[in-house]
DRENTOR-294148 format. One record per atom (N, C-alpha, C, O, CB): atom name; x, y negated, z negated; residue in one letter. Coordinates in steps of 0.2 Angstrom, whole numbers. Atoms other than C-alpha are relative to their C-alpha. Glycine has a CB too. Layout:
N
<rec atom="CA" c1="X" c2="Y" c3="Z" type="a"/>
...
END
This chain:
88
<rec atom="N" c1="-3" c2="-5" c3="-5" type="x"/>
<rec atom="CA" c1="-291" c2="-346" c3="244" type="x"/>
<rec atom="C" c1="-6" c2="3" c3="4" type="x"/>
<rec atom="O" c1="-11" c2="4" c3="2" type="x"/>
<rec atom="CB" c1="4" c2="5" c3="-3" type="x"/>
<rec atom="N" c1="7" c2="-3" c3="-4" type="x"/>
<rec atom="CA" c1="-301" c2="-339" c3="259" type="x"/>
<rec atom="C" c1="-2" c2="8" c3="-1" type="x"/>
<rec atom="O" c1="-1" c2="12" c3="-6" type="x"/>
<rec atom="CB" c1="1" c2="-1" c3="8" type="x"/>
<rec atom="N" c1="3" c2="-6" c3="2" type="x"/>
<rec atom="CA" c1="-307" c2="-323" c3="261" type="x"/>
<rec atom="C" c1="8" c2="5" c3="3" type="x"/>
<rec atom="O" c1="12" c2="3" c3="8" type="x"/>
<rec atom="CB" c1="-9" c2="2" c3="4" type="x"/>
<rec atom="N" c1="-6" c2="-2" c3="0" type="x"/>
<rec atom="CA" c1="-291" c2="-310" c3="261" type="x"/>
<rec atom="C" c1="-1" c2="5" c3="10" type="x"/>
<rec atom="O" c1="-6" c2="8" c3="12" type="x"/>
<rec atom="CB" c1="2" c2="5" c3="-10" type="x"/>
<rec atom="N" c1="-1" c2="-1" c3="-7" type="x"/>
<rec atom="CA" c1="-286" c2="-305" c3="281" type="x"/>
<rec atom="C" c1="0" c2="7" c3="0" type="x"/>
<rec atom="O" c1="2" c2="9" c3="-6" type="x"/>
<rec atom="CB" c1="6" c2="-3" c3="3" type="x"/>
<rec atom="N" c1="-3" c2="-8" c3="2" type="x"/>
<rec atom="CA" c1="-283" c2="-284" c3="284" type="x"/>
<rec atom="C" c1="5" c2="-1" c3="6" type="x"/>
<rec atom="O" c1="2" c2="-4" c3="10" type="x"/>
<rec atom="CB" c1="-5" c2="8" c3="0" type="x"/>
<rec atom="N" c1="-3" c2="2" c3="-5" type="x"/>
<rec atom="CA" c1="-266" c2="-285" c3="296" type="x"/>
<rec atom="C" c1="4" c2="9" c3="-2" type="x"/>
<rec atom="O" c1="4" c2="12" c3="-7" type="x"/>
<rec atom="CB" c1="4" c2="-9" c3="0" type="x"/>
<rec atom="N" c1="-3" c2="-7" c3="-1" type="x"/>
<rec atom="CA" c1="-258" c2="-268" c3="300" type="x"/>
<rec atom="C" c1="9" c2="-1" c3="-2" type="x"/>
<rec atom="O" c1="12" c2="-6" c3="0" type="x"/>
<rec atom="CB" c1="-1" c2="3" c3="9" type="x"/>
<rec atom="N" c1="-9" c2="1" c3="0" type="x"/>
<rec atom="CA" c1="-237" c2="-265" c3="294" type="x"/>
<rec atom="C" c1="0" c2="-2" c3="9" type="x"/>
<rec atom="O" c1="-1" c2="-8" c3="10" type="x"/>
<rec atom="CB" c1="6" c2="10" c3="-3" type="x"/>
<rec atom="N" c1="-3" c2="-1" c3="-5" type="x"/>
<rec atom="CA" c1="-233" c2="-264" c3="312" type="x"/>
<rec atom="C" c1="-2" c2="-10" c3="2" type="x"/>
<rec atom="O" c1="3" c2="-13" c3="4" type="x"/>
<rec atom="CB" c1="-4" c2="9" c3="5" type="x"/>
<rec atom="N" c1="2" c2="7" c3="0" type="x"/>
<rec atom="CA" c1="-243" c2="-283" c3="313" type="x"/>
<rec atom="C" c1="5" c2="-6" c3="-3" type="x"/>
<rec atom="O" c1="7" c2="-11" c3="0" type="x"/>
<rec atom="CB" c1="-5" c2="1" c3="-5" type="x"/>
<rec atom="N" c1="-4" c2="3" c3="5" type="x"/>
<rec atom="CA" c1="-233" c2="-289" c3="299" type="x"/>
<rec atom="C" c1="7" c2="0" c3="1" type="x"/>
<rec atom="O" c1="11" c2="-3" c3="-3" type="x"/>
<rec atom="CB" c1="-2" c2="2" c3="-5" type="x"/>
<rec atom="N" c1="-8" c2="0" c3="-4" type="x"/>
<rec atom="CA" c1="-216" c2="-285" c3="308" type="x"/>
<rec atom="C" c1="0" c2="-4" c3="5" type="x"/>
<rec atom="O" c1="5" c2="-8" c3="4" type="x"/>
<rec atom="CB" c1="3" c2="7" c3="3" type="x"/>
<rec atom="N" c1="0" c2="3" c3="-4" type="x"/>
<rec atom="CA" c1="-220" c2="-292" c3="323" type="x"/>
<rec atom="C" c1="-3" c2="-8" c3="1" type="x"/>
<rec atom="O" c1="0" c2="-12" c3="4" type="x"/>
<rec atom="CB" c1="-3" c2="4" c3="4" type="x"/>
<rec atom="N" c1="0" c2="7" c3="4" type="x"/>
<rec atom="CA" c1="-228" c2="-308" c3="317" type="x"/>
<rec atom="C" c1="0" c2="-2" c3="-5" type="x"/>
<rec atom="O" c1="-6" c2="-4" c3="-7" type="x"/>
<rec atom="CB" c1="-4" c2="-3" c3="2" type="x"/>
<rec atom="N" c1="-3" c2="-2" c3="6" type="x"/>
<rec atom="CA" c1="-220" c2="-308" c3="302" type="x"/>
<rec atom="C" c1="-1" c2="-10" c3="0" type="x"/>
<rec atom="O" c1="-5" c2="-12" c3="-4" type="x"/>
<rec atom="CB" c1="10" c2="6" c3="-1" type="x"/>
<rec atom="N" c1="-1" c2="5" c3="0" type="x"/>
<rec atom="CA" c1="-217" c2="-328" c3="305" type="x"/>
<rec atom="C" c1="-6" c2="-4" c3="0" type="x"/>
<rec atom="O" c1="-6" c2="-10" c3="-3" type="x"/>
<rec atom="CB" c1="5" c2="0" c3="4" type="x"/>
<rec atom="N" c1="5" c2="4" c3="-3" type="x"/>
<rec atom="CA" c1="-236" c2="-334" c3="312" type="x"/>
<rec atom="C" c1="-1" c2="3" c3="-7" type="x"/>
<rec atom="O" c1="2" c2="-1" c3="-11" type="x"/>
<rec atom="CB" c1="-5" c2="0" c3="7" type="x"/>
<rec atom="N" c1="2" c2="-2" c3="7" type="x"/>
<rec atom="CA" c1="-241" c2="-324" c3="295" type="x"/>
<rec atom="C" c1="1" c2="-3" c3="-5" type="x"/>
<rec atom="O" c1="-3" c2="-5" c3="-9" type="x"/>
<rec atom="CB" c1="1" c2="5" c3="-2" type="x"/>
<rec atom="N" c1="-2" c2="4" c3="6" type="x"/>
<rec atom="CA" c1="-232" c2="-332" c3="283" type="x"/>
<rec atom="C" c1="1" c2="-7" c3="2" type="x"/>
<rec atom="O" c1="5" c2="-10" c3="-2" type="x"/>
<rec atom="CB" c1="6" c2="2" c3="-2" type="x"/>
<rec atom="N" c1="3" c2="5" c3="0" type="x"/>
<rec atom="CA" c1="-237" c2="-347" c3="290" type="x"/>
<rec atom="C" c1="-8" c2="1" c3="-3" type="x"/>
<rec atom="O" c1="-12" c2="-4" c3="-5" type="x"/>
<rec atom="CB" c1="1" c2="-2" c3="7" type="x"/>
<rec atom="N" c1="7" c2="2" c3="2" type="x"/>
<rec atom="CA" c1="-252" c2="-344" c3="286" type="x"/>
<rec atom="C" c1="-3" c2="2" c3="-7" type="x"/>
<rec atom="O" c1="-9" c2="0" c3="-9" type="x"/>
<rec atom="CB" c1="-5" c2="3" c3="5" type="x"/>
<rec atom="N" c1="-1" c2="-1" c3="5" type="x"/>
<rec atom="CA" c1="-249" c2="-336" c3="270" type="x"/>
<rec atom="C" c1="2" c2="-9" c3="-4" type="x"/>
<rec atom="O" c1="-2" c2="-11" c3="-8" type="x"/>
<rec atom="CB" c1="4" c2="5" c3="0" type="x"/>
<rec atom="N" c1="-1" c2="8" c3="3" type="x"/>
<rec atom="CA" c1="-241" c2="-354" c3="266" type="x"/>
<rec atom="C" c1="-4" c2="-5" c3="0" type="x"/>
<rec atom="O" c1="-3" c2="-10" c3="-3" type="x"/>
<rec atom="CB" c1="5" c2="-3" c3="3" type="x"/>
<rec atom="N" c1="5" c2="4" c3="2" type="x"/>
<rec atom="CA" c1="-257" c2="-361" c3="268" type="x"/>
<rec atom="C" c1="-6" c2="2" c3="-4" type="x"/>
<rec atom="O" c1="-11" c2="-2" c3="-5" type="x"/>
<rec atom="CB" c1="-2" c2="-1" c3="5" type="x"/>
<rec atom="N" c1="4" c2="-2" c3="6" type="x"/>
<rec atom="CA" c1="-266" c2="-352" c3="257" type="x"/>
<rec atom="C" c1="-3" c2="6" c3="3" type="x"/>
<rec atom="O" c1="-6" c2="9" c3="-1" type="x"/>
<rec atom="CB" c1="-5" c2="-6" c3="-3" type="x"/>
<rec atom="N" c1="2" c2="-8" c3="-2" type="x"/>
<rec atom="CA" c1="-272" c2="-336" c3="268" type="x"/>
<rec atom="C" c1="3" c2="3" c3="-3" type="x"/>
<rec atom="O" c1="9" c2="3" c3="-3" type="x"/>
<rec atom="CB" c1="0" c2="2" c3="6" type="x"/>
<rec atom="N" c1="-2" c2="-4" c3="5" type="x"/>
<rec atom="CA" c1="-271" c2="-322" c3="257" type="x"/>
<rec atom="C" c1="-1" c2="8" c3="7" type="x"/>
<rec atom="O" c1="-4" c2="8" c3="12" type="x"/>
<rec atom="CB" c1="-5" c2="0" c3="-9" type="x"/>
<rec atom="N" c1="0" c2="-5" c3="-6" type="x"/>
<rec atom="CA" c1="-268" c2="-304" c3="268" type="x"/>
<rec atom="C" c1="2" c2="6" c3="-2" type="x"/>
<rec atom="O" c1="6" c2="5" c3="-6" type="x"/>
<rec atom="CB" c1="5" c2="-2" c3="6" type="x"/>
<rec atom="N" c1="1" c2="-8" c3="3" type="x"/>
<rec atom="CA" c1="-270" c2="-284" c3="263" type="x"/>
<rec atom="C" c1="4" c2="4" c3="6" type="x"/>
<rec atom="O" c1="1" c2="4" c3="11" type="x"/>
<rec atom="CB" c1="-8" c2="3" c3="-1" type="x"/>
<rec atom="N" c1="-4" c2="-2" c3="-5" type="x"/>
<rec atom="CA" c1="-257" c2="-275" c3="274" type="x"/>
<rec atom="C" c1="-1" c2="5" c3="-1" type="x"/>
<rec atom="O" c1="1" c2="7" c3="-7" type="x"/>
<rec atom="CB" c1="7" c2="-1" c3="1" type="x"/>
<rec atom="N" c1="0" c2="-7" c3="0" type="x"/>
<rec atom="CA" c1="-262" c2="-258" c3="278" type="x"/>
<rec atom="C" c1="6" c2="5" c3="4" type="x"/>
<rec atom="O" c1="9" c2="3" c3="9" type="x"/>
<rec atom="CB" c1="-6" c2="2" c3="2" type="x"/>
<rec atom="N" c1="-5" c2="-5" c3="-3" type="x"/>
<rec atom="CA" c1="-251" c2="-242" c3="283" type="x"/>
<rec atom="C" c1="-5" c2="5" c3="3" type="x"/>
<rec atom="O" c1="-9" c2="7" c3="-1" type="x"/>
<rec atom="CB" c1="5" c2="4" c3="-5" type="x"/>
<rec atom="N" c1="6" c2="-8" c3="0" type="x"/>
<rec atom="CA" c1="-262" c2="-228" c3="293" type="x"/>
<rec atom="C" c1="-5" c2="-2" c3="-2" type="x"/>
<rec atom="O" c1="-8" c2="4" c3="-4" type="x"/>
<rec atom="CB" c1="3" c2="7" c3="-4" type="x"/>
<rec atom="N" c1="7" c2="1" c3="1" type="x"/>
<rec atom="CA" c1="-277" c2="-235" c3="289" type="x"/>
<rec atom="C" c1="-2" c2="-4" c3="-8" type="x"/>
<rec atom="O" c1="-7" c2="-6" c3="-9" type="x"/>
<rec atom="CB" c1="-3" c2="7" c3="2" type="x"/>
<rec atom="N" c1="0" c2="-3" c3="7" type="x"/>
<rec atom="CA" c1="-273" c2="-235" c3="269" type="x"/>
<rec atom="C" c1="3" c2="-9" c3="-1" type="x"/>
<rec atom="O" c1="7" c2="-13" c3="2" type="x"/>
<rec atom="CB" c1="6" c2="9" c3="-2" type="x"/>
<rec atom="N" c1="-3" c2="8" c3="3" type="x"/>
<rec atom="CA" c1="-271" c2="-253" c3="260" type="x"/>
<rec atom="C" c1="5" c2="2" c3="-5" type="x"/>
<rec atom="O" c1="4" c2="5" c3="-10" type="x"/>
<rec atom="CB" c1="-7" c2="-5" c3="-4" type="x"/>
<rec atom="N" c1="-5" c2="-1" c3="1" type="x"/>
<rec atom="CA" c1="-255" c2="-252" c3="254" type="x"/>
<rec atom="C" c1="4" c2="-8" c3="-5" type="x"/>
<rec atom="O" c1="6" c2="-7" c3="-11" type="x"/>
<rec atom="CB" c1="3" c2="2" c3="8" type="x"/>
<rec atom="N" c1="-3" c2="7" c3="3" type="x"/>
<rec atom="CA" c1="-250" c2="-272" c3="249" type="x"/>
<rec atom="C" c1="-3" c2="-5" c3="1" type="x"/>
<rec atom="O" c1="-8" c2="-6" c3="5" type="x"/>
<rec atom="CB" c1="5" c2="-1" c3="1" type="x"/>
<rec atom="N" c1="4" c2="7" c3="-3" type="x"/>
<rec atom="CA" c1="-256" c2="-289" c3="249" type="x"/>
<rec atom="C" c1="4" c2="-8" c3="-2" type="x"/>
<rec atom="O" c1="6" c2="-10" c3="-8" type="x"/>
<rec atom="CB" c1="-9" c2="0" c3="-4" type="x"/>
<rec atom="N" c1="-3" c2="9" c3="1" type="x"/>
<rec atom="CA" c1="-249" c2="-307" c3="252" type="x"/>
<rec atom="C" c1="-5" c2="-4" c3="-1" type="x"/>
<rec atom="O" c1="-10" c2="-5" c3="3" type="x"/>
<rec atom="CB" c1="3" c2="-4" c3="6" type="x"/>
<rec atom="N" c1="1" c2="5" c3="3" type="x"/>
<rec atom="CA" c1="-253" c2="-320" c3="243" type="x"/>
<rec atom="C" c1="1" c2="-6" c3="-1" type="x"/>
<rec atom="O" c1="6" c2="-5" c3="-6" type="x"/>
<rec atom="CB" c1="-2" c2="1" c3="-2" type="x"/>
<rec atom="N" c1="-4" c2="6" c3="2" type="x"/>
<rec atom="CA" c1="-249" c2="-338" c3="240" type="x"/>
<rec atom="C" c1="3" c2="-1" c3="-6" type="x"/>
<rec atom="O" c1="-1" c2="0" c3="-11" type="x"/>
<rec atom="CB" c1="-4" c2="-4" c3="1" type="x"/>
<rec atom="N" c1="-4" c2="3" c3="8" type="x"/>
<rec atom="CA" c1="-238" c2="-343" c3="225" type="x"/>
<rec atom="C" c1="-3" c2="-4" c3="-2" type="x"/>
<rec atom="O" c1="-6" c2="-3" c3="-7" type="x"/>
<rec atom="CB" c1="6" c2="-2" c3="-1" type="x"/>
<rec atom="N" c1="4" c2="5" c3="3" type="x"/>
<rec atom="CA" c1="-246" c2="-359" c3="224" type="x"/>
<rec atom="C" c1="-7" c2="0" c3="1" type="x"/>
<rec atom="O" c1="-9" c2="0" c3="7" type="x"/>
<rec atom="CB" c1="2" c2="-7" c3="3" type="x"/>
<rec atom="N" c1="8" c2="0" c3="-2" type="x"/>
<rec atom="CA" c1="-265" c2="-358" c3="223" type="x"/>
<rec atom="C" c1="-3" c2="-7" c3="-1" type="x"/>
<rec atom="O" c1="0" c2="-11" c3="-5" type="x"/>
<rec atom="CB" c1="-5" c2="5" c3="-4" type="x"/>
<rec atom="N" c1="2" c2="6" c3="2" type="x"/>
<rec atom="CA" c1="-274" c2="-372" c3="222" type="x"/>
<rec atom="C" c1="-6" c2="-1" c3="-5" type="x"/>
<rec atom="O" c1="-11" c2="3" c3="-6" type="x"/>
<rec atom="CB" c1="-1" c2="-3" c3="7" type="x"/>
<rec atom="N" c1="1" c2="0" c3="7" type="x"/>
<rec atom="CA" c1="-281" c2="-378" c3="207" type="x"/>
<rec atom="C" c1="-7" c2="-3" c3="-1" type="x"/>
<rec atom="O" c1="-9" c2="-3" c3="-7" type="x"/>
<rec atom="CB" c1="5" c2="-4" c3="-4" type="x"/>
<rec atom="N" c1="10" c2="2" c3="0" type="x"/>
<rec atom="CA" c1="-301" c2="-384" c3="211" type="x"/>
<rec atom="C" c1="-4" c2="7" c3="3" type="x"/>
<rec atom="O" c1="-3" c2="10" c3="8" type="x"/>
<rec atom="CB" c1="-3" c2="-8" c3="8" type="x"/>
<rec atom="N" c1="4" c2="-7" c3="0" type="x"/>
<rec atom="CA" c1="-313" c2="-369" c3="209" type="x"/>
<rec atom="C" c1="-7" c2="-6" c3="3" type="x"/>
<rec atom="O" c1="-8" c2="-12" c3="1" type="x"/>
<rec atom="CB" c1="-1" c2="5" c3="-9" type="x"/>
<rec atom="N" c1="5" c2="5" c3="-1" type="x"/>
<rec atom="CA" c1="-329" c2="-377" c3="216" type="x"/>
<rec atom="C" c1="-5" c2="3" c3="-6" type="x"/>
<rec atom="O" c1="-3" c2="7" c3="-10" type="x"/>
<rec atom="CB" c1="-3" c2="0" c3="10" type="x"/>
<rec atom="N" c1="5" c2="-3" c3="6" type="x"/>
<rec atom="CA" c1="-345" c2="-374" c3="205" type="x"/>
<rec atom="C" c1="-2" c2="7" c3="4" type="x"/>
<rec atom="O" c1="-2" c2="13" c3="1" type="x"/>
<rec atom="CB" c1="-10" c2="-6" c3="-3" type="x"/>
<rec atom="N" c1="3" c2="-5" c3="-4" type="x"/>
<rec atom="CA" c1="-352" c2="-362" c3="218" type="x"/>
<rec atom="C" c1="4" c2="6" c3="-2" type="x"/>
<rec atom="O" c1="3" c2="10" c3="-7" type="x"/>
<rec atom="CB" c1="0" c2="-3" c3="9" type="x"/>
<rec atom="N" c1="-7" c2="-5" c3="3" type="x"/>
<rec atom="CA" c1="-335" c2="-351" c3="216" type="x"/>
<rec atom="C" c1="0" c2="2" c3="-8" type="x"/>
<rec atom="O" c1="0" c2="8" c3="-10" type="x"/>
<rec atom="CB" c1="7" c2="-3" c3="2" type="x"/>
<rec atom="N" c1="0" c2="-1" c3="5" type="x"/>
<rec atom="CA" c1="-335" c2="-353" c3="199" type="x"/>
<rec atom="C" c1="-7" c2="5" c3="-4" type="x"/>
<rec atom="O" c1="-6" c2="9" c3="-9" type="x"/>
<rec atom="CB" c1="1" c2="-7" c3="0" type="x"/>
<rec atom="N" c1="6" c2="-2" c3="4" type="x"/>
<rec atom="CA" c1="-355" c2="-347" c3="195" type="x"/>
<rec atom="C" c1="0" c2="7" c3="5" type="x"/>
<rec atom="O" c1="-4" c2="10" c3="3" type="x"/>
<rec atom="CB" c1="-6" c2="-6" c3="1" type="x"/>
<rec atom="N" c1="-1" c2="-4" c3="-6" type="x"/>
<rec atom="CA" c1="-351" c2="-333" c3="210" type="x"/>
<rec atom="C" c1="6" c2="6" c3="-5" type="x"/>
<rec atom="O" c1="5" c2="12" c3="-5" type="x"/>
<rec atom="CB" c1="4" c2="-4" c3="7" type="x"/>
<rec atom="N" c1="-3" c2="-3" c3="3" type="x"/>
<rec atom="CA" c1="-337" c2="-328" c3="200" type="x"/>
<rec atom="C" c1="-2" c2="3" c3="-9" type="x"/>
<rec atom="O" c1="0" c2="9" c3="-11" type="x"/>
<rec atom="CB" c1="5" c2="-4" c3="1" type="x"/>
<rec atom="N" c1="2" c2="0" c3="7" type="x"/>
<rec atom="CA" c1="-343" c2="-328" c3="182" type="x"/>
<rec atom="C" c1="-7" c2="4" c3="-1" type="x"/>
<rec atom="O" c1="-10" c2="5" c3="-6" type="x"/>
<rec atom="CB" c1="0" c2="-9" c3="-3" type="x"/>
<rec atom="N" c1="7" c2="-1" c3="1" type="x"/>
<rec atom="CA" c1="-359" c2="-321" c3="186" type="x"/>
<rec atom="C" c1="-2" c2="7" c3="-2" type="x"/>
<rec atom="O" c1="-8" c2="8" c3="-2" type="x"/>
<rec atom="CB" c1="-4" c2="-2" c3="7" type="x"/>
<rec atom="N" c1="-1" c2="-6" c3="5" type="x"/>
<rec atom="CA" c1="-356" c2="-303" c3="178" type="x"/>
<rec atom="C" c1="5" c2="-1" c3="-4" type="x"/>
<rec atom="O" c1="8" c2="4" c3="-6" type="x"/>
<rec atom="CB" c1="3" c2="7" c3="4" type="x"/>
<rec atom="N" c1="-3" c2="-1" c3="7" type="x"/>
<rec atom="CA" c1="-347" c2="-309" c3="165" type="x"/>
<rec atom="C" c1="-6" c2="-1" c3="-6" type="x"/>
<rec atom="O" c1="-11" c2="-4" c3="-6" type="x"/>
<rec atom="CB" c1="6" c2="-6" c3="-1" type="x"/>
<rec atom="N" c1="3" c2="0" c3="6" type="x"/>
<rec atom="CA" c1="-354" c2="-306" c3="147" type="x"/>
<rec atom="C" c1="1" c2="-6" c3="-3" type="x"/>
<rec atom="O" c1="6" c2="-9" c3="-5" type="x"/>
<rec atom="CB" c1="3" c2="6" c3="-4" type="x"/>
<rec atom="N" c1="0" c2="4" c3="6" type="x"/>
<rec atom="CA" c1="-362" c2="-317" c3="135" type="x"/>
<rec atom="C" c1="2" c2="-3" c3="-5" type="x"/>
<rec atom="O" c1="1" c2="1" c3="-10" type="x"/>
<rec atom="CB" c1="-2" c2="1" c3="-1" type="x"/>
<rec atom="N" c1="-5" c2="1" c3="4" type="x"/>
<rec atom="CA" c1="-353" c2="-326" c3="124" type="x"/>
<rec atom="C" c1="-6" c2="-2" c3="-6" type="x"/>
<rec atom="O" c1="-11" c2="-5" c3="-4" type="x"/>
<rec atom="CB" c1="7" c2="-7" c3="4" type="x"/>
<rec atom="N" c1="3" c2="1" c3="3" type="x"/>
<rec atom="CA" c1="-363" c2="-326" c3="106" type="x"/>
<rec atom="C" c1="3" c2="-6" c3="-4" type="x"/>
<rec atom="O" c1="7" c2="-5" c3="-8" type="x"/>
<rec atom="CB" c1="-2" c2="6" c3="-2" type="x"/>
<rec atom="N" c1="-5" c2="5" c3="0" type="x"/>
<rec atom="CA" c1="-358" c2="-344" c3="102" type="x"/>
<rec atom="C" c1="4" c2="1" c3="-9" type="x"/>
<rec atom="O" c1="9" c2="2" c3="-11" type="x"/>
<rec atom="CB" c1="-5" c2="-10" c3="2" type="x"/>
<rec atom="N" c1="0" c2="-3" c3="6" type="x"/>
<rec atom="CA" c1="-360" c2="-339" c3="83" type="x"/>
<rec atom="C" c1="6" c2="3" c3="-3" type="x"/>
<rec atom="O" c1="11" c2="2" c3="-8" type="x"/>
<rec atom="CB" c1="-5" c2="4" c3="0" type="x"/>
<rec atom="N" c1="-7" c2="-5" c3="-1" type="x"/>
<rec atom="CA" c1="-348" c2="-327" c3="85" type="x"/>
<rec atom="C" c1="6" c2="-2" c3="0" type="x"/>
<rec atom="O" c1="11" c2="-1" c3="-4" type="x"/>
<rec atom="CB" c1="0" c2="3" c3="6" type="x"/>
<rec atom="N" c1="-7" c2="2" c3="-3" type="x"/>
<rec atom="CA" c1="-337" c2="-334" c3="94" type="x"/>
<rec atom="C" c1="4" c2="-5" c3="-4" type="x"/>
<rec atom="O" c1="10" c2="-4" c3="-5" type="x"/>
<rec atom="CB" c1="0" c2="-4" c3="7" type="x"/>
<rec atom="N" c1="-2" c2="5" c3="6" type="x"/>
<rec atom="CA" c1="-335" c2="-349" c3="82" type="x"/>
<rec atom="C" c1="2" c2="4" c3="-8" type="x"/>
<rec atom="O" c1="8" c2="2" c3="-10" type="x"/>
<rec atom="CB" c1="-8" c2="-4" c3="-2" type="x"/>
<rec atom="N" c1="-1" c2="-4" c3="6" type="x"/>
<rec atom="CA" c1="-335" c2="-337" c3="65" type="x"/>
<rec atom="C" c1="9" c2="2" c3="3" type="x"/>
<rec atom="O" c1="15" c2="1" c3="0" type="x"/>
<rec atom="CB" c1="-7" c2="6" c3="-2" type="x"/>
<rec atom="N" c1="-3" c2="-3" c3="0" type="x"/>
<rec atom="CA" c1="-323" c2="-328" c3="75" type="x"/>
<rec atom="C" c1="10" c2="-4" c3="1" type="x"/>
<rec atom="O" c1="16" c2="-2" c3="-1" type="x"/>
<rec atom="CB" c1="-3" c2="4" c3="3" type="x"/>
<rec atom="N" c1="-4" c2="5" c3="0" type="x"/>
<rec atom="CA" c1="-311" c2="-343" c3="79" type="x"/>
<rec atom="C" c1="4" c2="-4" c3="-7" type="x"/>
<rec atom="O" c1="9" c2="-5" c3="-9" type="x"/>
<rec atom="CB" c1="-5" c2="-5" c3="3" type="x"/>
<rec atom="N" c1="-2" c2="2" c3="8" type="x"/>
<rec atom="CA" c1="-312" c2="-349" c3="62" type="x"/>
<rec atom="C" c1="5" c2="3" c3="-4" type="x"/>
<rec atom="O" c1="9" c2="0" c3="-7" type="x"/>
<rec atom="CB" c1="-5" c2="0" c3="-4" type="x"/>
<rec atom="N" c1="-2" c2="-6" c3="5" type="x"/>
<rec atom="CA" c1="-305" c2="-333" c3="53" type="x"/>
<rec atom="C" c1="8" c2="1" c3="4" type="x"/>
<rec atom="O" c1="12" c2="3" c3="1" type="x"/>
<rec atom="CB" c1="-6" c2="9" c3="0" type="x"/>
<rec atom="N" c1="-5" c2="-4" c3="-2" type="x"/>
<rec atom="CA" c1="-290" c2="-331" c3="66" type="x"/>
<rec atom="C" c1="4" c2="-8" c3="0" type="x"/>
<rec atom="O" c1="10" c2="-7" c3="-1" type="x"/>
<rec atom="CB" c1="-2" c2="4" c3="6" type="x"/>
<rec atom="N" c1="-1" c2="6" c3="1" type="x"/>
<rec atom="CA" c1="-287" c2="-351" c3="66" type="x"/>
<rec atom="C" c1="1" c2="-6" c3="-4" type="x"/>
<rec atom="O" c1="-4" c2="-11" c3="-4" type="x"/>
<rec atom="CB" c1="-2" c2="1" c3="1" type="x"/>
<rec atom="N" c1="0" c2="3" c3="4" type="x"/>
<rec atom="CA" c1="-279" c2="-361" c3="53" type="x"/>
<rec atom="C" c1="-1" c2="-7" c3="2" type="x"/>
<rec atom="O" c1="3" c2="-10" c3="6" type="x"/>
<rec atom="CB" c1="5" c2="2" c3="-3" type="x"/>
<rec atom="N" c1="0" c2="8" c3="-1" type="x"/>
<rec atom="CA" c1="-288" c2="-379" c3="53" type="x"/>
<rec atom="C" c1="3" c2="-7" c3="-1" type="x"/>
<rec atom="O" c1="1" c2="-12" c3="2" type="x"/>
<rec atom="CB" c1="-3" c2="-2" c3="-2" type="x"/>
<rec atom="N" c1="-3" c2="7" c3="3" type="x"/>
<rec atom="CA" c1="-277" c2="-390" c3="44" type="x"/>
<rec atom="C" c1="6" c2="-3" c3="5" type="x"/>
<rec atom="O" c1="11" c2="0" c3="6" type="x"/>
<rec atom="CB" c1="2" c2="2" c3="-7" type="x"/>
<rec atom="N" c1="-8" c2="2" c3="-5" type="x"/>
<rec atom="CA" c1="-267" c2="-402" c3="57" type="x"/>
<rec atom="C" c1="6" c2="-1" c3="-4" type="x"/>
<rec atom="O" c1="6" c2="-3" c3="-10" type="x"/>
<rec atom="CB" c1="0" c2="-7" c3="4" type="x"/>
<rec atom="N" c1="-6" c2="1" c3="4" type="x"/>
<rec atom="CA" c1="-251" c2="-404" c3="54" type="x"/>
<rec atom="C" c1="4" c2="-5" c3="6" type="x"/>
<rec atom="O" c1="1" c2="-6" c3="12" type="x"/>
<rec atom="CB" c1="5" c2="9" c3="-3" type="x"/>
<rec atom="N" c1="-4" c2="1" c3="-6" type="x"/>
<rec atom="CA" c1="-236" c2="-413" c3="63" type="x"/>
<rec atom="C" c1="4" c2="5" c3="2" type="x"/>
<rec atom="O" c1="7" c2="8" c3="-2" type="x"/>
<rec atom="CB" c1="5" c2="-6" c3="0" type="x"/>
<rec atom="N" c1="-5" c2="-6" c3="-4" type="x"/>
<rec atom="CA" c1="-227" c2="-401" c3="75" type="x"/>
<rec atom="C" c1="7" c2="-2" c3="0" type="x"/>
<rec atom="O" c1="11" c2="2" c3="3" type="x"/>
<rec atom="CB" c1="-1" c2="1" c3="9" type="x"/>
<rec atom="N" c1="-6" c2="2" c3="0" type="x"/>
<rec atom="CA" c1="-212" c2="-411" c3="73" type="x"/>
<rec atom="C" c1="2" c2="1" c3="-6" type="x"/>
<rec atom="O" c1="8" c2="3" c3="-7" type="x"/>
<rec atom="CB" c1="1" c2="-6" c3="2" type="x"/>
<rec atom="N" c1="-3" c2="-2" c3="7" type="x"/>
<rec atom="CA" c1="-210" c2="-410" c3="54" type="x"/>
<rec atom="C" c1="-1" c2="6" c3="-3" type="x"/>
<rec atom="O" c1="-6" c2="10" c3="-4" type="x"/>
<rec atom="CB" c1="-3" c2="-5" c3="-5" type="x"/>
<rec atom="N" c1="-3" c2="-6" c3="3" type="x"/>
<rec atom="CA" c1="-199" c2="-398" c3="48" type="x"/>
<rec atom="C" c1="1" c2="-1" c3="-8" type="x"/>
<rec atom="O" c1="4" c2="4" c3="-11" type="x"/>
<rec atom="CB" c1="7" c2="1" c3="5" type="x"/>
END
């Protein structure tokens, strides 16, 4: 999705229709009142490829995952034994 539009209410009445065209293409849009961001359109369907760029852009203040951890902690909350999902 691109970068989100700012369009005024009064905007958004009057080309209510070119907007939601362009919301249907994946333009996302922050509707302010009096100056004041109020709401925002966004597409229902997003589309489903993050590029790496976005991805390493996005993730780049997330916290360290201690793999150790994460594993121990997987285990203890996670019963290993497969079973069939069908047999009742």
């Amino acid at each position: 999705m691109t970068a989100q539009h700012e369009i005024t209410q009064r905007d958004l009445r009057s080309r209510s229709g070119e907007i939601m065209d362009a919301v249907e293409h994946g333009e996302a849009f922050v509707v302010t009142r009096n100056g004041a961001p109020i709401g925002e359109l966004i597409p229902l369907r997003r589309r489903r490829v993050v590029t790496r760029e976005e991805f390493a852009a996005m993730s780049a203040n997330a916290p360290l995952i201690n793999a150790e951890r994460f594993r121990a902690d997987l285990d203890e909350a996670v019963d290993g034994e497969l079973r069939d999902p069908y047999d009742r």
